[in-house]
C-alpha positions in Angstrom: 123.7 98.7 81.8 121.0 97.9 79.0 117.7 99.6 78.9 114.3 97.6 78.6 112.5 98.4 75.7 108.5 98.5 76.1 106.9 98.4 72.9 103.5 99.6 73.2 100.4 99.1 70.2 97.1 100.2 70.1 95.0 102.2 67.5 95.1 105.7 66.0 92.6 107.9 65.1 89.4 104.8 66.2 91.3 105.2 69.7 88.9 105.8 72.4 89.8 108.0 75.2 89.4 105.4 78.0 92.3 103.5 76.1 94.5 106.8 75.3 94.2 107.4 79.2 95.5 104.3 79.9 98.3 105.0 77.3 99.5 108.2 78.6 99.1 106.3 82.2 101.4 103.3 80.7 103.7 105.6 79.2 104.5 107.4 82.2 105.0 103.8 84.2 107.0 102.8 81.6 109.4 105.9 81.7 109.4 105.6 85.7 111.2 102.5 85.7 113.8 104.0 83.3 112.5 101.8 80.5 112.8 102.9 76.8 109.3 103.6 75.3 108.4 102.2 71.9 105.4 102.6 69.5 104.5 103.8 65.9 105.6 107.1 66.0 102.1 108.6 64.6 101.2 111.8 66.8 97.9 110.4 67.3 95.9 107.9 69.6 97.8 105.5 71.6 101.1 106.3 70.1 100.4 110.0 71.0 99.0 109.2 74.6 101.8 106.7 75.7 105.1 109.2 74.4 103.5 112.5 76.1 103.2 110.4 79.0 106.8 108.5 78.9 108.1 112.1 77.6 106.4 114.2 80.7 108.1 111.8 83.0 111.3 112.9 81.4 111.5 109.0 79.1 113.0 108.2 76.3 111.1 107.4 73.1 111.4 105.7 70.0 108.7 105.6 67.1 109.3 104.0 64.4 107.2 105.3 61.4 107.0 103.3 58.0 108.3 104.1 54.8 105.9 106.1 52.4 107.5 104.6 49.3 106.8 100.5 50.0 
């Protein structure tokens, strides 16, 4: 059977923490349903919030960081 994939966006450092709540909230929904949780990667802000949620509800994660050299 084939997993959803949530990708989930919002800011990173300039992230308030009304909206990293509702991250870590999301993240945790997402991981729930047995979805696949997807974001930047960055250990910061929403990115942060939503894969300690999905990862606290025993998700799986994916972050995708970009390449220093382009």
């Amino acid at each position: 059977m084939k997993k959803l994939i949530v990708g989930v966006m919002g800011g990173g450092e300039g992230a308030s923490p009304e909206v990293c709540e509702m991250a870590y909230k999301l993240g945790g929904l997402i991981a729930k349903e047995g979805w696949v949780l997807l974001n930047g990667g960055w250990g910061v802000g929403v990115m942060e919030a939503s894969a300690r949620g999905a990862k606290e509800q025993n998700g799986l994660t994916v972050g995708i960081l970009p390449d220093r050299h382009t």
